[in-house]
ZAMARGU-4260 file (C-alpha; in steps of 0.2 Angstrom, whole numbers, plus 5000, padded with zeros to 4 digits):
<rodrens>
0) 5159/4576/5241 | 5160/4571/5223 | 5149/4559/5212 | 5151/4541/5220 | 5152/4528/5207
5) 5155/4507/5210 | 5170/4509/5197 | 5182/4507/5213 | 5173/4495/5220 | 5175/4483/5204
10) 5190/4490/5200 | 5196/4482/5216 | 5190/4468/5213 | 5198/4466/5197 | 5214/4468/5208
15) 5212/4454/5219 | 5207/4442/5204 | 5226/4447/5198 | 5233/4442/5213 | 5229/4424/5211
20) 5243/4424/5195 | 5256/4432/5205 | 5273/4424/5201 | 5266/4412/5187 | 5261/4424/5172
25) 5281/4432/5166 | 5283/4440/5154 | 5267/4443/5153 | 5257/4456/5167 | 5246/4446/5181
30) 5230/4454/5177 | 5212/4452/5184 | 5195/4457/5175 | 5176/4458/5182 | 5161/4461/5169
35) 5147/4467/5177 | 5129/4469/5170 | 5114/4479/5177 | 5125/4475/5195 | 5130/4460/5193
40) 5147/4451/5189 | 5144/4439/5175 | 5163/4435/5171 | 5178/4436/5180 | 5196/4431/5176
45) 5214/4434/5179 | 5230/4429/5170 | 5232/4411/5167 | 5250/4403/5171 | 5262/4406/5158
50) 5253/4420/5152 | 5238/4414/5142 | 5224/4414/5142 | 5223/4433/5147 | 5210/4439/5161
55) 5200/4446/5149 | 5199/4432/5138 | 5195/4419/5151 | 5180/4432/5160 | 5172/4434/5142
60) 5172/4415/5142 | 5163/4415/5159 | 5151/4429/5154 | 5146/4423/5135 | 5131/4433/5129
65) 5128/4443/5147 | 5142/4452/5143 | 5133/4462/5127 | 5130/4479/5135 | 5141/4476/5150
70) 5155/4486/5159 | 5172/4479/5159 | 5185/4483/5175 | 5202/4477/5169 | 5218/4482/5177
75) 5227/4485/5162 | 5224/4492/5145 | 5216/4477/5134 | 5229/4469/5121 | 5230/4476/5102
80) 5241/4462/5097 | 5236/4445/5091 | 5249/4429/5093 | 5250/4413/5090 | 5242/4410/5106
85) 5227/4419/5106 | 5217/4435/5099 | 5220/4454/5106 | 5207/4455/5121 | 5203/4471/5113
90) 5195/4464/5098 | 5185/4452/5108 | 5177/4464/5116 | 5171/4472/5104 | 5165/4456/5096
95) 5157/4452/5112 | 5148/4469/5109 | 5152/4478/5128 | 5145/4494/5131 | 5162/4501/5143
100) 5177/4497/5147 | 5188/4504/5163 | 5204/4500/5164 | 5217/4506/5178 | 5233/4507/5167
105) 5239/4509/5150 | 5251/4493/5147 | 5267/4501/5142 | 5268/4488/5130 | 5273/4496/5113
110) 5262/4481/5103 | 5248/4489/5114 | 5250/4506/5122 | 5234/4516/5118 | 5231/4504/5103
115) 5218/4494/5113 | 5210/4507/5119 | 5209/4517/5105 | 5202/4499/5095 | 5189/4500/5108
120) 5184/4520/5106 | 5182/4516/5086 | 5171/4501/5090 | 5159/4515/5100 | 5163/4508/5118
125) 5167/4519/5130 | 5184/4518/5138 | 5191/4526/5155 | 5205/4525/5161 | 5214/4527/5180
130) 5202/4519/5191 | 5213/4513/5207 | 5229/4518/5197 | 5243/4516/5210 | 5235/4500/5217
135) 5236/4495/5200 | 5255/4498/5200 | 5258/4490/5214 | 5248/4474/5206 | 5258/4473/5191
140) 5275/4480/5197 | 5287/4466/5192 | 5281/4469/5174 | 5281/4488/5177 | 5299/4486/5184
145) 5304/4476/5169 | 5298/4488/5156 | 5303/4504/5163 | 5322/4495/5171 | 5326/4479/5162
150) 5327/4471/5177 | 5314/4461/5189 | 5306/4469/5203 | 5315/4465/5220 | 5309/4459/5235
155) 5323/4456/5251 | 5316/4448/5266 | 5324/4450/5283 | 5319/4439/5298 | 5329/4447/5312
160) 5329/4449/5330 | 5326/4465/5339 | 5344/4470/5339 | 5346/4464/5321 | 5351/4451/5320
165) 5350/4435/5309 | 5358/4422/5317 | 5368/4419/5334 | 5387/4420/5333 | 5389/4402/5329
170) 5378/4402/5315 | 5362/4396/5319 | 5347/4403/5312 | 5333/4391/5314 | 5321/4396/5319
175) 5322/4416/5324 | 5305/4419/5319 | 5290/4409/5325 | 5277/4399/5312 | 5262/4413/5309
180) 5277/4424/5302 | 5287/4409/5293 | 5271/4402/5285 | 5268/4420/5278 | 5286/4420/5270
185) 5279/4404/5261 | 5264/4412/5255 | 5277/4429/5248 | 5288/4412/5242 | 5274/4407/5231
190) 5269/4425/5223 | 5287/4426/5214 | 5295/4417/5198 | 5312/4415/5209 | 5320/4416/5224
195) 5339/4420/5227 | 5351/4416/5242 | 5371/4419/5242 | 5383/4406/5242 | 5387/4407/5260
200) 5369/4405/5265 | 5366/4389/5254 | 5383/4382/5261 | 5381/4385/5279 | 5361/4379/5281
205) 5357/4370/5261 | 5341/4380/5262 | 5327/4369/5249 | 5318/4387/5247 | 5302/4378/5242
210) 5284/4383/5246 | 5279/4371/5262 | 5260/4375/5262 | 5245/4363/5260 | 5239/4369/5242
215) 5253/4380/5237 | 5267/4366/5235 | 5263/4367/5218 | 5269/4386/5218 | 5289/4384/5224
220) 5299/4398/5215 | 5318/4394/5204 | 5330/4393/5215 | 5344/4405/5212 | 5361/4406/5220
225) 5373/4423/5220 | 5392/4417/5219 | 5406/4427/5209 | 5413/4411/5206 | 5402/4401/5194
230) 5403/4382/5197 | 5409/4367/5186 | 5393/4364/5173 | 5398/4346/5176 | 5398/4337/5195
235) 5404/4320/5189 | 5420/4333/5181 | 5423/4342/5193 | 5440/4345/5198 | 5445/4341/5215
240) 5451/4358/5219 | 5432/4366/5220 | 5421/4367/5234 | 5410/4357/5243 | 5396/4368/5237
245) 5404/4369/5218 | 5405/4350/5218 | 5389/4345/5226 | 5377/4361/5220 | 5385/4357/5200
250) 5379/4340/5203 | 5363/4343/5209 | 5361/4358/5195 | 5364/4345/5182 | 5350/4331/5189
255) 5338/4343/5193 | 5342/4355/5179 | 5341/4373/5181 | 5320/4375/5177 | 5308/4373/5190
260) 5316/4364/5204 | 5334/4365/5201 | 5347/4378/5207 | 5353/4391/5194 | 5368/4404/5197
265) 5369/4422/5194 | 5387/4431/5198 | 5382/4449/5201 | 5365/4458/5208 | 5366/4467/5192
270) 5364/4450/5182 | 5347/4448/5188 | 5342/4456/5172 | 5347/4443/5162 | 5333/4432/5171
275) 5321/4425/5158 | 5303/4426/5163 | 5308/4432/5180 | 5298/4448/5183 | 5296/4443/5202
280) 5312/4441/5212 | 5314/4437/5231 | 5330/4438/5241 | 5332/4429/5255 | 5349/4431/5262
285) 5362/4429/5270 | 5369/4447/5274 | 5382/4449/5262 | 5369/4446/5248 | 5355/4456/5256
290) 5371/4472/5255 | 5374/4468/5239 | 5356/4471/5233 | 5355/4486/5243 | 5373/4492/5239
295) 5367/4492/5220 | 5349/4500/5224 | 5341/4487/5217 | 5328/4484/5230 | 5312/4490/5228
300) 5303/4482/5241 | 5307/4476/5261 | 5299/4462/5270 | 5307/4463/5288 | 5298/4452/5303
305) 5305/4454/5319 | 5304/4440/5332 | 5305/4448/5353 | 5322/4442/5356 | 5338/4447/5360
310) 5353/4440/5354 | 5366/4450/5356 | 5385/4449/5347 | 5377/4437/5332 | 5376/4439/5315
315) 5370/4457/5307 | 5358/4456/5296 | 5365/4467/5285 | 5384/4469/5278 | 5392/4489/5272
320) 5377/4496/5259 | 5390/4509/5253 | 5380/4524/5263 | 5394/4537/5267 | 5381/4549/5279
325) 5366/4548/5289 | 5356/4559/5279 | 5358/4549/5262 | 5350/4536/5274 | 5332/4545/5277
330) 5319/4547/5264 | 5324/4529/5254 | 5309/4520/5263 | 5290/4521/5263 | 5281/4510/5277
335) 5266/4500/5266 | 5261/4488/5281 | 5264/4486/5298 | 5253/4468/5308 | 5258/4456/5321
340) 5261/4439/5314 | 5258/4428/5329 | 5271/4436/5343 | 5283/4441/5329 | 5280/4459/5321
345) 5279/4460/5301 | 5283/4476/5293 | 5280/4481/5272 | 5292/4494/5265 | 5293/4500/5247
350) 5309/4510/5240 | 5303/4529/5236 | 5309/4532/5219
</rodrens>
């Protein structure tokens, strides 16, 4: 066995410090920092919403003059760049005079990339880097996704039954899946910038797609709707010869505006990387849209939770993904988790690439 060291232990920590910004920080990473001194943590933060203050920032604020001679665990390579809105983290540290910095990633960030670490080496701190690396990717993959692709990271959720299905031949979806697996679709609600049905979905059931949990209500994603046909900008103008839905959701676009708690529209999967500060994006149906998504390979990551029933001739959960043979089928999916929520069975997936 090798030379055990805590760096994977506060490394870890780090990571669950960034998971408290999930969904709130774009463009910016979701990042989480621990200083430690002589063993013990003396500052910790993560990623404020909107992006500022930055972890590091806010666990040096929290340390103060214990973190002279400390050890800094931060899952991304500390900032070179100053803005308007704040110092780069790297200078602060050196200013605050710490003795080693660990940091999981490099931030592909071309302001940054190696320039913060290399800030730190000067300044006669030590700096590692690749403590819990792929966790760390995993962390930070929506802005990962958006560097490397342009795009937002993509999560689909599928609540079927055990024959796959959504819905029973009339329709009706509510409720397939009991309330341990529902309230855990809230919680992955509220850890992404927006949220995306099709048009048929939001016609047939006017889903509200907000968080519905004591302490994250605060925390409901945009609300995005997939339609090749854009609607009218204005309800009160709208001619007679839209839909329902282009009559009603225009209208209700235009009073709630298309920010945080109104409806916007995107016409294609591919469109999603026009998004701004989206770098979180969670689809939720019906099965036409979940196709598309898949169709376009645009997924990168699968939530399916399976309630034990039957229902026999309803509605697929999925529409043609383009696949011409089995083999191009297998290899496409990596299982990450696999629990039972209540009586209902929860299962993680993430796209091999």
């Amino acid at each position: 066995m090798g030379h055990l060291t805590p760096d994977p232990r506060w490394m870890g920590a780090a990571l669950a410090l960034a998971e408290r910004g999930k969904g709130r920080t774009a463009p910016n990473p979701t990042v989480g920092c621990v200083i430690v001194n002589d063993g013990r943590v003396v500052g910790r933060g993560w990623t404020q919403p909107g992006g500022r203050p930055h972890a590091e920032a806010m666990a040096l604020a929290e340390a103060g003059a214990a973190a002279r001679g400390a050890t800094v665990y931060t899952t991304l390579e500390p900032c070179a760049h100053a803005s308007p809105r704040g110092p780069a983290c790297s200078d602060l540290l050196v200013e605050a005079g710490v003795a080693r910095v660990v940091a999981a990633l490099g931030d592909p960030d071309p302001r940054t990339d190696g320039k913060g670490h290399e800030r730190l080496r000067e300044a006669g701190i030590a700096v590692e880097v690749g403590a819990n690396a792929a966790e760390a990717r995993r962390s930070m993959a929506g802005f990962l996704t958006r560097r490397a692709l342009g795009r937002p990271h993509v999560t689909l959720k599928l609540a079927t039954s055990l024959d796959g299905c959504i819905a029973l031949a009339s329709g009706e979806s509510q409720w397939i899946t009991g309330a341990p697996a529902r309230a855990h679709a809230h919680v992955e609600r509220s850890r992404h910038e927006a949220i995306l049905v099709g048009r048929g979905t939001y016609e047939a059931d006017r889903p509200t797609l907000d968080v519905r949990l004591d302490g994250l209500a605060n925390r409901s994603p945009r609300r995005l709707i997939l339609s090749s046909r854009h609607p009218h900008p204005s309800g009160a103008d709208a001619p007679s010869s839209l839909s329902r839905w282009e009559r009603e959701g225009a209208h209700d676009a235009q009073r709630r505006g298309k920010g945080e708690g109104g409806w916007g529209w995107i016409t294609s999967p591919q469109a999603i990387a026009q998004l701004e500060n989206v770098d979180h994006l969670l689809v939720e149906g019906g099965a036409q849209t979940a196709a598309a998504f898949l169709a376009a390979d645009l997924v990168d990551r699968l939530l399916l939770y399976r309630a034990p029933i039957l229902i026999g001739g309803g509605t697929s959960a999925l529409g043609e993904i383009g696949l011409t043979d089995l083999a191009s089928a297998h290899g496409r999916w990596r299982l990450r988790d696999r629990r039972m929520l209540g009586i209902d069975t929860f299962e993680e997936f993430e796209r091999v690439r």
